[in-house]
PDB file of N, CA, C and O in Angstrom:
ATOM      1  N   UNK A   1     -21.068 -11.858  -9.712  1.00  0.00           N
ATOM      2  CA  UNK A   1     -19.797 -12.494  -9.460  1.00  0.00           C
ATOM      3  C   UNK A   1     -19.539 -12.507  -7.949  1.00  0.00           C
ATOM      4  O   UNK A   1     -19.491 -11.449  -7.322  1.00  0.00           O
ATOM      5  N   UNK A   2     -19.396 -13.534  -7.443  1.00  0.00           N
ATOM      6  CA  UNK A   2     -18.597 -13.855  -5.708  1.00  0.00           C
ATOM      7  C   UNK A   2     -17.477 -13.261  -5.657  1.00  0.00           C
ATOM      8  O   UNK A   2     -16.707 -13.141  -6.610  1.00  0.00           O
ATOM      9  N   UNK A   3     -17.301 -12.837  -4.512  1.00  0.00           N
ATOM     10  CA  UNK A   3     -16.447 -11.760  -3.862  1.00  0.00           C
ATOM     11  C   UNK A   3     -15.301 -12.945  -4.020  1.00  0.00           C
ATOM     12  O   UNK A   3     -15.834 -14.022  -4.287  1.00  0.00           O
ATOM     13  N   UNK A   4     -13.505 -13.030  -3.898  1.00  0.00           N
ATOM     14  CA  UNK A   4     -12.998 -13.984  -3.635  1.00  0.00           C
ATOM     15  C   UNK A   4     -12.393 -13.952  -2.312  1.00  0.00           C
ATOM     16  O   UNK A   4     -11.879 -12.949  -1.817  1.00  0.00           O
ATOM     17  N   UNK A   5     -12.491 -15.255  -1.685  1.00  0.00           N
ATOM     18  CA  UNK A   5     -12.354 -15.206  -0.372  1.00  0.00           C
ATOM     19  C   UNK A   5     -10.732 -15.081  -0.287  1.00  0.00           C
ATOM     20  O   UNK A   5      -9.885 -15.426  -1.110  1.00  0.00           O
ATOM     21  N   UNK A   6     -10.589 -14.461   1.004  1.00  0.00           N
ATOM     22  CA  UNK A   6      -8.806 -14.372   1.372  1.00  0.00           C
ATOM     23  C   UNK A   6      -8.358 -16.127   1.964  1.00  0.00           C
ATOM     24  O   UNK A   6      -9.046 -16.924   2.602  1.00  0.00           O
ATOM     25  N   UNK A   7      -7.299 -16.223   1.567  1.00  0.00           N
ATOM     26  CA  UNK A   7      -6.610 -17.254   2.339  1.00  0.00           C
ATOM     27  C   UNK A   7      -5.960 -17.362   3.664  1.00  0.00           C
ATOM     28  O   UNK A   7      -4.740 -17.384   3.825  1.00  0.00           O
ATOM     29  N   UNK A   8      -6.984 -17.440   4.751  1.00  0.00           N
ATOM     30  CA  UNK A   8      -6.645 -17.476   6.097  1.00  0.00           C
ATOM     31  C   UNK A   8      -5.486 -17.376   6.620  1.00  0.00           C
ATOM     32  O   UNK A   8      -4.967 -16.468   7.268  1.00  0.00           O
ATOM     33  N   UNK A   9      -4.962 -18.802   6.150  1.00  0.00           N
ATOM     34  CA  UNK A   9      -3.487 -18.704   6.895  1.00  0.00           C
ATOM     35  C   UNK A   9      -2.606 -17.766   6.298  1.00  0.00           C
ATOM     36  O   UNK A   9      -1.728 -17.347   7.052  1.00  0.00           O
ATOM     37  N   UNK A  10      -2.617 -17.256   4.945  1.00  0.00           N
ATOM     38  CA  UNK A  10      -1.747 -16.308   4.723  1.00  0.00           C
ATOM     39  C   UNK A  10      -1.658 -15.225   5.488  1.00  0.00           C
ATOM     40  O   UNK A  10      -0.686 -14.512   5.736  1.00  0.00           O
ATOM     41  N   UNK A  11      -3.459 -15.133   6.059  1.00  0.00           N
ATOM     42  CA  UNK A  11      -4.140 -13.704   6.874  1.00  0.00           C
ATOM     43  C   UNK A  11      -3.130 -13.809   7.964  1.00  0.00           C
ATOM     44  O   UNK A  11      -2.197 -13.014   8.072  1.00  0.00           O
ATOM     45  N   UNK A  12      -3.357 -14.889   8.832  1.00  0.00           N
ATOM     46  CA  UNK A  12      -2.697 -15.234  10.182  1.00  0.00           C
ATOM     47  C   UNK A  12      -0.974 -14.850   9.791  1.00  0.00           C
ATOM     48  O   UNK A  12      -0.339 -14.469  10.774  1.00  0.00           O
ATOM     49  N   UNK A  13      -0.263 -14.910   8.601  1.00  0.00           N
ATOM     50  CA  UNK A  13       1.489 -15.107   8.613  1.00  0.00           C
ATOM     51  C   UNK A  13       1.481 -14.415   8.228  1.00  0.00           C
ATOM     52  O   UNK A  13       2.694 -14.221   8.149  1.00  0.00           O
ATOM     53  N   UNK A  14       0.843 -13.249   7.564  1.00  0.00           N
ATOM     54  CA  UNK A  14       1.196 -12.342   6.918  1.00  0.00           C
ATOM     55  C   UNK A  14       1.190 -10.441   6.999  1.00  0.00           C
ATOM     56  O   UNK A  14       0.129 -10.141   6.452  1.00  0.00           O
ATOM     57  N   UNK A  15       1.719  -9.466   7.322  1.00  0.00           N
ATOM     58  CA  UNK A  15       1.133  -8.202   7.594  1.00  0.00           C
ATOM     59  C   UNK A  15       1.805  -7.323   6.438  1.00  0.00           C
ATOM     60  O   UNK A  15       2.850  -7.744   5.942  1.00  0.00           O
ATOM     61  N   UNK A  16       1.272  -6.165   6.003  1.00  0.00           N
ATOM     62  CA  UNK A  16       1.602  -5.262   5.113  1.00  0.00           C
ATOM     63  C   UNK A  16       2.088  -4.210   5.535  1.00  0.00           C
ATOM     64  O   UNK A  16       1.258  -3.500   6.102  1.00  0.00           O
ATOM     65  N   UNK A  17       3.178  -3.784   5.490  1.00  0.00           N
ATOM     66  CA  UNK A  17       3.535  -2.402   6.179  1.00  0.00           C
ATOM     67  C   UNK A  17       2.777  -1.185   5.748  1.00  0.00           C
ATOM     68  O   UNK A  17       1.717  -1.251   5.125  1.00  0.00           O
ATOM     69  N   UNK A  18       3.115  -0.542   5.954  1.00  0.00           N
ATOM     70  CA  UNK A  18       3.085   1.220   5.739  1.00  0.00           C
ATOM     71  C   UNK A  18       3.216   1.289   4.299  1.00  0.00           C
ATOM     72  O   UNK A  18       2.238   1.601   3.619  1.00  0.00           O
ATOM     73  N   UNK A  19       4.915   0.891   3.501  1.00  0.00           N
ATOM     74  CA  UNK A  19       5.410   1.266   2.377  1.00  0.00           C
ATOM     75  C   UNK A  19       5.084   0.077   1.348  1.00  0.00           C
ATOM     76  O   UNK A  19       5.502  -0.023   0.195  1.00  0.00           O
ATOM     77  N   UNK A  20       4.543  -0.481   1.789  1.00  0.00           N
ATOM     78  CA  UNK A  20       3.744  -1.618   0.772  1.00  0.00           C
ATOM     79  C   UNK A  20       4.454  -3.114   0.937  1.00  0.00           C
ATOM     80  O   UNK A  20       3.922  -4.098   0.423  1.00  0.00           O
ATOM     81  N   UNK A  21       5.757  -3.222   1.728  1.00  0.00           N
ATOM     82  CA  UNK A  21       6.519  -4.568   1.971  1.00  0.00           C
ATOM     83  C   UNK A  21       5.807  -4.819   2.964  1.00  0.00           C
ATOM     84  O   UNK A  21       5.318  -4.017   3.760  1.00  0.00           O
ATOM     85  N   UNK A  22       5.656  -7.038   2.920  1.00  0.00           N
ATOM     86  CA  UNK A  22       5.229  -7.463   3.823  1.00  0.00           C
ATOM     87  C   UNK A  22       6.057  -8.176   4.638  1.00  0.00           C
ATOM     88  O   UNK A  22       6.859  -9.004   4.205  1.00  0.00           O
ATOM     89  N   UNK A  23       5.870  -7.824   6.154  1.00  0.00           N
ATOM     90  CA  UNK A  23       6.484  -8.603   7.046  1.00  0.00           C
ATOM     91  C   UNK A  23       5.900  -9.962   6.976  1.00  0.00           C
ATOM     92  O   UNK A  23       4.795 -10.456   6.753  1.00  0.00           O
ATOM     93  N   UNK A  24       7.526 -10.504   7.359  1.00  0.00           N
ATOM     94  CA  UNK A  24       6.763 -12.209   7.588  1.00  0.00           C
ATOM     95  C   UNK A  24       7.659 -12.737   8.617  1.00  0.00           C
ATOM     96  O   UNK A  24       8.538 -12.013   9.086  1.00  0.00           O
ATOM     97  N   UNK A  25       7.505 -13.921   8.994  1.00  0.00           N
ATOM     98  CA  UNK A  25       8.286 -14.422  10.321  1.00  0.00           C
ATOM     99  C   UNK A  25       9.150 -15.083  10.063  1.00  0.00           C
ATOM    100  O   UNK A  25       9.612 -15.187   8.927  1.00  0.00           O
ATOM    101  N   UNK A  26       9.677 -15.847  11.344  1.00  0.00           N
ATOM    102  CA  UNK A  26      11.378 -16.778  10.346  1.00  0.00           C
ATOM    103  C   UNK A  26      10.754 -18.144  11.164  1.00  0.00           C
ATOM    104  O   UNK A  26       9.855 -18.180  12.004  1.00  0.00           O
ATOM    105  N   UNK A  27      11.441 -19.070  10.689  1.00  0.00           N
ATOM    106  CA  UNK A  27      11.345 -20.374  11.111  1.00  0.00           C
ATOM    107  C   UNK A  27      12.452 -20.665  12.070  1.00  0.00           C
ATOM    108  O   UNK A  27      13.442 -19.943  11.954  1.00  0.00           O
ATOM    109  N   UNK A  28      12.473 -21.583  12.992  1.00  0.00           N
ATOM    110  CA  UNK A  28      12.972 -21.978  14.234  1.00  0.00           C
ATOM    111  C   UNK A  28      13.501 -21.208  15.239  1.00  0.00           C
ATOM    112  O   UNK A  28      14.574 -20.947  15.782  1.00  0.00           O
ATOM    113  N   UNK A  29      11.957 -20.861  15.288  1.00  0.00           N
ATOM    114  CA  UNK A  29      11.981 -20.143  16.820  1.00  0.00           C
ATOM    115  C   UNK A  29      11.604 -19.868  17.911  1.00  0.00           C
ATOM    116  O   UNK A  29      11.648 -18.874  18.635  1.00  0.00           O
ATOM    117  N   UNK A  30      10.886 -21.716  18.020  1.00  0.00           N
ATOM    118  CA  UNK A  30       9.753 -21.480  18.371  1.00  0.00           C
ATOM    119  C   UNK A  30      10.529 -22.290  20.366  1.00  0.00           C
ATOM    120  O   UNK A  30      10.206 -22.010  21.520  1.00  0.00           O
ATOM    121  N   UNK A  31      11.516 -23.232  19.823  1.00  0.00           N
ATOM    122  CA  UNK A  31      11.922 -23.909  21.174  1.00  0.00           C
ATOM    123  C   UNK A  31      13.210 -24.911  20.966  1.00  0.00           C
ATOM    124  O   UNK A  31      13.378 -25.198  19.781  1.00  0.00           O
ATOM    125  N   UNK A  32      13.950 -25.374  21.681  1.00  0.00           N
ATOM    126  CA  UNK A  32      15.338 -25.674  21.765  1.00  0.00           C
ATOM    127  C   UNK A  32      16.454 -24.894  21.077  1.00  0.00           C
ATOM    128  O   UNK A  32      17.275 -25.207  20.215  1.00  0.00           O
ATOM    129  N   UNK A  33      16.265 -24.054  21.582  1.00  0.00           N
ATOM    130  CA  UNK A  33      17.027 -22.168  21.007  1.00  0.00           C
ATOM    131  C   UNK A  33      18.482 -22.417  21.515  1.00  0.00           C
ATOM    132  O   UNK A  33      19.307 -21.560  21.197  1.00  0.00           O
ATOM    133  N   UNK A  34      19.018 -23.761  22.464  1.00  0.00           N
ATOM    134  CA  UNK A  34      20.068 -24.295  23.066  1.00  0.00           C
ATOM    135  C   UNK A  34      21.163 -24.108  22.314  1.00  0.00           C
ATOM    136  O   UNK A  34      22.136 -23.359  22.406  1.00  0.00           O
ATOM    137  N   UNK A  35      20.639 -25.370  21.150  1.00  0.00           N
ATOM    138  CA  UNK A  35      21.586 -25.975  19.835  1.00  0.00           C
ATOM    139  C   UNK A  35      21.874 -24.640  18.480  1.00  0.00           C
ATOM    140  O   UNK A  35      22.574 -24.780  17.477  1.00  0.00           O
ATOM    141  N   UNK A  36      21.300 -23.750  18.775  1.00  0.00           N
ATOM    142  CA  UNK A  36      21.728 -22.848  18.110  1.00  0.00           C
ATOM    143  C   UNK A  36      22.323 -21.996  18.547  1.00  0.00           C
ATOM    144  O   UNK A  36      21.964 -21.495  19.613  1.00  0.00           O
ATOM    145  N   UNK A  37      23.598 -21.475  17.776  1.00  0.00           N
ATOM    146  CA  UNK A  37      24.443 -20.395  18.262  1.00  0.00           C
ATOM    147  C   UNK A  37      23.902 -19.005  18.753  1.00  0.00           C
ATOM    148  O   UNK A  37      22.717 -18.703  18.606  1.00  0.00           O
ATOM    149  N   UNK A  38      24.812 -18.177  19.340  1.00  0.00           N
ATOM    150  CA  UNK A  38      24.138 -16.681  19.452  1.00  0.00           C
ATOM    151  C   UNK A  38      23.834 -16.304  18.482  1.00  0.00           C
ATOM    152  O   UNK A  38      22.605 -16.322  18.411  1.00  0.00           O
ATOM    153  N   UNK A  39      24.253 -15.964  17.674  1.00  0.00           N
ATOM    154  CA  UNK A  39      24.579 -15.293  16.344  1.00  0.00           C
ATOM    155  C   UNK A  39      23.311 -15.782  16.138  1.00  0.00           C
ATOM    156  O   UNK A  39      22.555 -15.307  16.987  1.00  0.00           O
ATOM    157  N   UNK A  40      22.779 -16.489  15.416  1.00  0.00           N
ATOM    158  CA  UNK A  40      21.453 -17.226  14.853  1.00  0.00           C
ATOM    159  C   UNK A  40      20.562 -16.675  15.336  1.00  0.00           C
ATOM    160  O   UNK A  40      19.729 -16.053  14.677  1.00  0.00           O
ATOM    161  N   UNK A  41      20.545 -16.820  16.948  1.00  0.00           N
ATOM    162  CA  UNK A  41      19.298 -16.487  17.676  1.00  0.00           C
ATOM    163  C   UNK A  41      19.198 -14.660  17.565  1.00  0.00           C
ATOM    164  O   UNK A  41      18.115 -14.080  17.489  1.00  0.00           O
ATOM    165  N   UNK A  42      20.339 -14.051  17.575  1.00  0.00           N
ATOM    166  CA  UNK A  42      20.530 -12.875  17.313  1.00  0.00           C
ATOM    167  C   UNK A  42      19.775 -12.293  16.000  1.00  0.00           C
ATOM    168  O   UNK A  42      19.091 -11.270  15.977  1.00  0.00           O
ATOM    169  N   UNK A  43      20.015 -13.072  15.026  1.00  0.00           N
ATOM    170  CA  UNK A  43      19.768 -12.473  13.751  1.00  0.00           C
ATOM    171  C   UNK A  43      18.203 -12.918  13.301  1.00  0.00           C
ATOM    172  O   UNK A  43      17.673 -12.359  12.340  1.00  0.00           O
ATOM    173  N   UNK A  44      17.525 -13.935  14.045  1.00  0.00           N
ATOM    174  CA  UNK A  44      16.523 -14.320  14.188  1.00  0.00           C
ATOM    175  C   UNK A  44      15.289 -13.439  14.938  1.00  0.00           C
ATOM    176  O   UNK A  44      14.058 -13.455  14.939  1.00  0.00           O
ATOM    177  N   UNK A  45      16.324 -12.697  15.547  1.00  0.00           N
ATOM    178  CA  UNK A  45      15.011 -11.393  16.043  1.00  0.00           C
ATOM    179  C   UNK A  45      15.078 -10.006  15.186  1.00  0.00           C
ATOM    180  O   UNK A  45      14.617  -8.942  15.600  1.00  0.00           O
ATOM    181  N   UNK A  46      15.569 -10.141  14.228  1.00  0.00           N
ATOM    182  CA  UNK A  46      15.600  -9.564  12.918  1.00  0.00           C
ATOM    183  C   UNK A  46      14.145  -9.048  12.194  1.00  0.00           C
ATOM    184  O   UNK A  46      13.277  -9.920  12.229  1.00  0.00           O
ATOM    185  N   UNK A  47      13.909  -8.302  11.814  1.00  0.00           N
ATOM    186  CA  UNK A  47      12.355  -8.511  11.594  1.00  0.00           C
ATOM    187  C   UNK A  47      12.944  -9.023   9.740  1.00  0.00           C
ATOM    188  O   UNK A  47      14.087  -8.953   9.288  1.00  0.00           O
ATOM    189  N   UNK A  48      11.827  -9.447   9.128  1.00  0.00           N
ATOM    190  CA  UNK A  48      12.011 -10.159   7.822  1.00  0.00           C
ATOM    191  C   UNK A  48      11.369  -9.944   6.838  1.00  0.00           C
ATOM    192  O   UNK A  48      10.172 -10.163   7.025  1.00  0.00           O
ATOM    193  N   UNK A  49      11.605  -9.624   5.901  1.00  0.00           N
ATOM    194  CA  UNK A  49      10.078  -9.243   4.722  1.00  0.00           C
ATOM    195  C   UNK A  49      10.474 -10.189   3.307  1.00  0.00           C
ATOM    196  O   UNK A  49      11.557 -10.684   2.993  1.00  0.00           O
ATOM    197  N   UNK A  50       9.363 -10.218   2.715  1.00  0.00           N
ATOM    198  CA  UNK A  50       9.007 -11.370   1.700  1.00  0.00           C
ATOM    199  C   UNK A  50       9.641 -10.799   0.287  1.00  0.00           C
ATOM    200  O   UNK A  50       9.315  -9.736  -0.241  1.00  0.00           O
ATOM    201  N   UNK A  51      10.382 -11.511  -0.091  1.00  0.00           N
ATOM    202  CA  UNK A  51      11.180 -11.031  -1.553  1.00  0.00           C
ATOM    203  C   UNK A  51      10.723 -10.561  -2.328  1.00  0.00           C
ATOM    204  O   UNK A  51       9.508 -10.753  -2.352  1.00  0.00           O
ATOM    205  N   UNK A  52      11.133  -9.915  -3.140  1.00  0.00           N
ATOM    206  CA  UNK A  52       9.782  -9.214  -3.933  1.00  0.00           C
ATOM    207  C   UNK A  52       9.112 -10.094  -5.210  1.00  0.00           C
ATOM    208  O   UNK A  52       8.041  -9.795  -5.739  1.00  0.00           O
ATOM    209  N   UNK A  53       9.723 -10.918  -5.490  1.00  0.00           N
ATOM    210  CA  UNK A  53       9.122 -11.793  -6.555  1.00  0.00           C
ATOM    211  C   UNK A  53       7.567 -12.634  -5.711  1.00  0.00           C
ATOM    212  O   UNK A  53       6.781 -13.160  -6.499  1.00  0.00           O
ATOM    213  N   UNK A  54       7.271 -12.699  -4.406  1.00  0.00           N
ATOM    214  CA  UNK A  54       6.322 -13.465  -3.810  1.00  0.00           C
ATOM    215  C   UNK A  54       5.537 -12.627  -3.446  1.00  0.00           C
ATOM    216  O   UNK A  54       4.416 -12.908  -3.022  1.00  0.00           O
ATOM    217  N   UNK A  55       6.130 -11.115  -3.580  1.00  0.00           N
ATOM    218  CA  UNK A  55       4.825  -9.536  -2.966  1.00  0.00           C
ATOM    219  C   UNK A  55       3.372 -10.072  -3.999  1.00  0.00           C
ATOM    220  O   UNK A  55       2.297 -10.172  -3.408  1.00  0.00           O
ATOM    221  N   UNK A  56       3.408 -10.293  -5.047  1.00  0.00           N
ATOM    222  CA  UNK A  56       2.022 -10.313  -5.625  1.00  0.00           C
ATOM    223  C   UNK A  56       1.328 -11.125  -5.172  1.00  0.00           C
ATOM    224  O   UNK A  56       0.320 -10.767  -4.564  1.00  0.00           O
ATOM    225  N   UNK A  57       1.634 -12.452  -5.318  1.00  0.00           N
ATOM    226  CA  UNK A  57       1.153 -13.578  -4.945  1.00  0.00           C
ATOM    227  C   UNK A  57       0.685 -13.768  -3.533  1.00  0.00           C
ATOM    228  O   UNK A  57      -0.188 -14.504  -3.074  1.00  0.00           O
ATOM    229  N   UNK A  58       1.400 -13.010  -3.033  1.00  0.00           N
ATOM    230  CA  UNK A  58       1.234 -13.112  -1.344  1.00  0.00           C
ATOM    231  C   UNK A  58      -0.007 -12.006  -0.983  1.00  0.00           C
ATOM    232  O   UNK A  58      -0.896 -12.260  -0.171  1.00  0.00           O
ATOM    233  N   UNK A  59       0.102 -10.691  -1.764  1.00  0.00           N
ATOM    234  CA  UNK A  59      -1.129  -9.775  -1.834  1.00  0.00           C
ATOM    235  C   UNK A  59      -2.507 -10.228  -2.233  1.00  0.00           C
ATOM    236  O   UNK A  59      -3.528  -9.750  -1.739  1.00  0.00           O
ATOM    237  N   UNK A  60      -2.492 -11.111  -3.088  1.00  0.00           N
ATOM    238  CA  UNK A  60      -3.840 -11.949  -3.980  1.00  0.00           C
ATOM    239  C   UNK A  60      -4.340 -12.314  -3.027  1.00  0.00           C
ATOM    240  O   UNK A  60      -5.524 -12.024  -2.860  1.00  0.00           O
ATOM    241  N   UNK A  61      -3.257 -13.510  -1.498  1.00  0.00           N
ATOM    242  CA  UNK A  61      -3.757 -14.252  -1.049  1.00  0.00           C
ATOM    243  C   UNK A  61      -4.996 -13.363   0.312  1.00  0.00           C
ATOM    244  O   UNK A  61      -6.182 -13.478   0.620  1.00  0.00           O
ATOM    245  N   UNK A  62      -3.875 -12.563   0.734  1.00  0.00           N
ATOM    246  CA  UNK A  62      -4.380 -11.811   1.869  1.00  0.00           C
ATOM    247  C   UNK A  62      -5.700 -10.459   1.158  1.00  0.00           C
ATOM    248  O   UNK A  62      -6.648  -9.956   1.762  1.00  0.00           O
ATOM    249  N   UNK A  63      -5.475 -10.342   0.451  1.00  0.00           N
ATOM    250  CA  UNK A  63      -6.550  -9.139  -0.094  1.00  0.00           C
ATOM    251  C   UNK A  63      -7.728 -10.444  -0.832  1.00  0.00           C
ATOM    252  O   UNK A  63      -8.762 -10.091  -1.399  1.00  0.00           O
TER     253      UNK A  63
END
């Protein structure tokens, strides 16, 4: 039986902590940070982890 390969880009967006939750990143944040309020940009440097209904699915991909 073939080993199954990981899904790259999940590899690249995805990290596993310590306690088994995975960090993941947020969307728009990458440039014109202008049009958005403080608050936003504030809560956007937040670190973020993946709900737990997507932990399996998201483990399959990266393992």
């Amino acid at each position: 039986m073939p080993k199954m390969k990981s899904v790259k880009g999940a590899v690249k967006r995805f990290k596993v902590k310590k306690n088994g939750q995975i960090k993941r990143g947020k969307a728009f944040r990458s440039h014109i940070l202008t049009k958005q309020d403080a608050q936003t940009r504030r809560d956007q440097n937040q670190p973020a982890t993946v709900a737990a209904v997507d932990v399996k699915n998201i483990k399959a991909m990266i393992n």
